[in-house]
C-alpha positions as CSV (number, residue, x, y, z in Angstrom):
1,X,121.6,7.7,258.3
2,X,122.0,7.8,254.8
3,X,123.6,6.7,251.7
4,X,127.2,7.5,252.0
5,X,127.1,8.9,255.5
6,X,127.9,5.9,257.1
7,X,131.8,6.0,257.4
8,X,134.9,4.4,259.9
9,X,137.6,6.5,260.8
10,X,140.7,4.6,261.0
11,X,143.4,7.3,262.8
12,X,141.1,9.8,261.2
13,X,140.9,8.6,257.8
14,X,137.3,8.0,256.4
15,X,136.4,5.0,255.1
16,X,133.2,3.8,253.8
17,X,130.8,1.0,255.3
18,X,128.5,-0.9,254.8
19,X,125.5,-1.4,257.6
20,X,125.0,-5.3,257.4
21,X,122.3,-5.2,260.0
22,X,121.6,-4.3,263.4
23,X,124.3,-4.9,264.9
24,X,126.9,-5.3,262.4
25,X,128.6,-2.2,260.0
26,X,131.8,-3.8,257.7
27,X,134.3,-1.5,256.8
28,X,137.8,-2.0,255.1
29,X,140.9,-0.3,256.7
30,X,143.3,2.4,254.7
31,X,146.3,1.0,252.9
32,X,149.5,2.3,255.0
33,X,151.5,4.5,253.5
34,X,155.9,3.5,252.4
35,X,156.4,5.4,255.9
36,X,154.0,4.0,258.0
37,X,154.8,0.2,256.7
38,X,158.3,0.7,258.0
39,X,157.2,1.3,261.8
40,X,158.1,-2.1,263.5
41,X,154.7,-4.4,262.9
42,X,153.9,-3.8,267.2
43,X,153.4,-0.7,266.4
44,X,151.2,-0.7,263.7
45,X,147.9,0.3,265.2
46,X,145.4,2.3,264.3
47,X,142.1,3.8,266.4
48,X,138.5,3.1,264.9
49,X,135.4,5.7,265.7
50,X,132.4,5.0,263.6
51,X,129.5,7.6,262.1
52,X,126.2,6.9,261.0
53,X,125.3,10.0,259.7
54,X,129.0,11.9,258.2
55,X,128.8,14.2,261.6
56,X,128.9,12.7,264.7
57,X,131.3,9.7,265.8
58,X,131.0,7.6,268.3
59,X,133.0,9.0,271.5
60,X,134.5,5.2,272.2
61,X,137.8,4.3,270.4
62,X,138.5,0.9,269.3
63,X,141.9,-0.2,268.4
64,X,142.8,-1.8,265.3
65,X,145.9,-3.7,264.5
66,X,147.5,-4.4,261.6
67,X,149.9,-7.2,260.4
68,X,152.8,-7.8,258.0
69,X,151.9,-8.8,254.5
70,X,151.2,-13.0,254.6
71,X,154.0,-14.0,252.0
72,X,153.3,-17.8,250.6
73,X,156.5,-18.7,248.6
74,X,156.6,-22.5,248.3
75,X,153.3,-25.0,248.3
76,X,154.7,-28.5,248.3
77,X,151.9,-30.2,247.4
78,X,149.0,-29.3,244.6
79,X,147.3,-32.4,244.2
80,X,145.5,-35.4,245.7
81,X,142.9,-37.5,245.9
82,X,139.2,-36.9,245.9
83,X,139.2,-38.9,249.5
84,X,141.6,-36.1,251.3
85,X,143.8,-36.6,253.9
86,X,146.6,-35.1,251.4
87,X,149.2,-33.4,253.7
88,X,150.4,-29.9,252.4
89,X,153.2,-28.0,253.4
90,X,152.9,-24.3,252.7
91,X,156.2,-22.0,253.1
92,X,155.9,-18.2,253.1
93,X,156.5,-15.4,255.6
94,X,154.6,-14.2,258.5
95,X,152.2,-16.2,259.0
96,X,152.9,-16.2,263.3
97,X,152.6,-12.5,263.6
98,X,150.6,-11.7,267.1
99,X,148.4,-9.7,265.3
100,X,147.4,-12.3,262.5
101,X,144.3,-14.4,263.0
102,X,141.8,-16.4,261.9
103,X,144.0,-18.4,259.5
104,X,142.9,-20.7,257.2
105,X,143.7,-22.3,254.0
106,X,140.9,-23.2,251.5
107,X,140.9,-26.5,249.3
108,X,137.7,-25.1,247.0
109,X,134.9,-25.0,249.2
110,X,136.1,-26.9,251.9
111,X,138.7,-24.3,254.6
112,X,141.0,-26.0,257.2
113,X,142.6,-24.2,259.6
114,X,146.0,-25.3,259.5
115,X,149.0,-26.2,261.7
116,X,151.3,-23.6,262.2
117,X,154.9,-25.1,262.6
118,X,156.3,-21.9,262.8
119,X,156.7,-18.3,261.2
120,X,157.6,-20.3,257.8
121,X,155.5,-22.6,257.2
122,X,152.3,-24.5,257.8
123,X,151.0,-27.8,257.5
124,X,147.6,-29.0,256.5
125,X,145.3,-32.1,256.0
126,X,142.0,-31.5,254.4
């Protein structure tokens, strides 16, 4: 191991990472390229081998899947009291793809993890 060595290959594209600790290495996946975005979302998948020294990966794929763009286009609500409970509509694009997850809408510090009504919008209560 080594400064730099440590890499994810994402459909054989290096990227780097970062060892967080024993069990843990973070790495960011490659931007698609105009082609590759127009494959239908499904699809969009890519295969994830790991190296800790720049050499040797690991033999064991793991698949990675990639979503649509999350598109917000209309927030109908951008203020309320300090006491919460402020319902908020948010209307955008995407946000029920299969492969999205962990959704979550942040009011400063405090993150909800909202209603989905549908692939339009959401709606949220702090």
């Amino acid at each position: 191991m080594g400064f730099g060595k440590v890499k994810c290959s994402f459909n054989n594209t290096l990227m780097n990472a970062t060892i967080v600790n024993e069990q843990t290495i973070k790495c960011s996946s490659p931007r698609l390229s105009e082609e590759q975005e127009s494959i239908d979302t499904p699809y969009l998948k890519s295969f994830v081998k790991v190296t800790l020294n720049g050499r040797e990966f690991t033999l064991e794929e793991l698949q990675f899947n990639y979503y649509p763009e999350l598109k917000i286009t209309k927030v109908n609500r951008n203020n309320g009291p300090v006491t919460g409970n402020t319902k908020s509509i948010i209307e955008g694009e995407n946000f029920n793809h299969p492969h999205c997850c962990n959704l979550t809408v942040r009011y400063g510090a405090i993150e909800v993890v909202p209603t989905l009504k549908n692939d339009t919008f959401i709606t949220i209560s702090p």
